[in-house]
C-alpha positions in Angstrom: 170.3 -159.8 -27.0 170.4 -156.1 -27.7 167.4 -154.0 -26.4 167.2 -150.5 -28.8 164.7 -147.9 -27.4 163.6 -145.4 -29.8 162.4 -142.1 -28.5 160.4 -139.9 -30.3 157.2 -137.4 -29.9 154.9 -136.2 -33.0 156.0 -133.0 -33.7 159.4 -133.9 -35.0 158.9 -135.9 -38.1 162.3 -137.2 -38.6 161.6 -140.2 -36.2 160.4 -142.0 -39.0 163.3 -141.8 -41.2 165.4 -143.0 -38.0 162.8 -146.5 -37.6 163.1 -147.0 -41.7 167.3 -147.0 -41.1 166.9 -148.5 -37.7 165.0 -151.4 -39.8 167.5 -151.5 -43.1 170.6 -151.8 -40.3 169.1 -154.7 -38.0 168.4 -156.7 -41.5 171.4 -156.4 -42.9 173.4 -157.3 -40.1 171.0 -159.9 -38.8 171.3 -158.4 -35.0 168.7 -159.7 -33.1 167.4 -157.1 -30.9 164.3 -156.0 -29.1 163.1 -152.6 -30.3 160.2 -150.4 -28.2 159.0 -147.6 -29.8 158.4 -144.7 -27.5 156.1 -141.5 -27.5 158.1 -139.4 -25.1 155.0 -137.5 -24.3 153.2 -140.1 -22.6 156.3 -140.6 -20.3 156.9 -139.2 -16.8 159.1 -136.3 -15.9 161.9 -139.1 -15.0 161.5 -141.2 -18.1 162.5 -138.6 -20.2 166.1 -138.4 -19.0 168.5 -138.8 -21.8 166.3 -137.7 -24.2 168.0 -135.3 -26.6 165.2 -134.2 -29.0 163.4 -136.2 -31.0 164.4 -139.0 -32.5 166.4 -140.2 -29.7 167.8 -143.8 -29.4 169.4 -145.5 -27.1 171.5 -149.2 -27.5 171.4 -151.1 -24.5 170.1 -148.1 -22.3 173.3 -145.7 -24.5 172.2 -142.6 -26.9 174.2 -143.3 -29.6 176.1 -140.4 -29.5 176.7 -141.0 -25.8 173.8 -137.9 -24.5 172.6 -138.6 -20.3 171.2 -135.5 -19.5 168.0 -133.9 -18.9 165.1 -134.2 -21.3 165.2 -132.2 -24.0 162.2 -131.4 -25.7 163.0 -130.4 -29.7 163.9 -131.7 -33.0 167.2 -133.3 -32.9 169.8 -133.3 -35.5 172.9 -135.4 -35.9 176.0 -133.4 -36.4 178.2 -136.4 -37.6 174.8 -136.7 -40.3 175.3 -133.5 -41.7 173.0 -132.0 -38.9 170.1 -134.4 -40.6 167.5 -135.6 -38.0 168.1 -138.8 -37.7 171.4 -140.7 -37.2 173.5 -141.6 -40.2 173.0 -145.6 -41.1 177.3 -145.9 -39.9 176.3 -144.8 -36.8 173.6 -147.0 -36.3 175.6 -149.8 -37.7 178.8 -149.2 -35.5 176.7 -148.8 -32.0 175.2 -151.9 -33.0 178.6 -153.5 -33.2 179.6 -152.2 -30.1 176.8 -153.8 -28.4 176.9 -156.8 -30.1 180.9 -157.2 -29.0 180.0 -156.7 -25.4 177.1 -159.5 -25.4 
């Protein structure tokens, strides 16, 4: 089973959009998955590693655009979404592939 962790903190709204596409993607491929939503903030220090802004999530412990470093407090944006704050649906729908070749 694929576990998706999606990262997030209050001040960057875009979060939401990602869960809503997150949502749409794991119904229409019928991936079964467990899915945590996570408030960065009320992480530790060491929790927050590859965190790259908000929304951040990760497929199987991955960022989807393949981010390990340090915690990075800010609004994200996706570059291969147009620089949009959330990941484009392909994206989400490829990485869940991926995971679902390696199980």
């Amino acid at each position: 089973m694929t576990h998706i962790d999606l990262y997030f903190f209050d001040g960057c709204p875009s979060w939401q959009q990602a869960w809503r596409d997150l949502g749409t993607v794991l119904a229409e491929t019928g991936s079964e998955a467990t899915v945590r939503v996570r408030d960065v903030m009320s992480l530790p220090d060491e929790g927050r590693r590859g965190f790259a802004g908000s929304p951040t999530i990760h497929v199987d412990g991955v960022d989807l655009e393949g981010y390990d470093g340090e915690g990075v407090l800010a609004c994200r944006r996706y570059q291969e979404n147009e620089g949009r704050g959330w990941p484009s649906l392909d994206l989400l729908r490829a990485r869940l592939a991926e995971a679902a070749a390696r199980a």
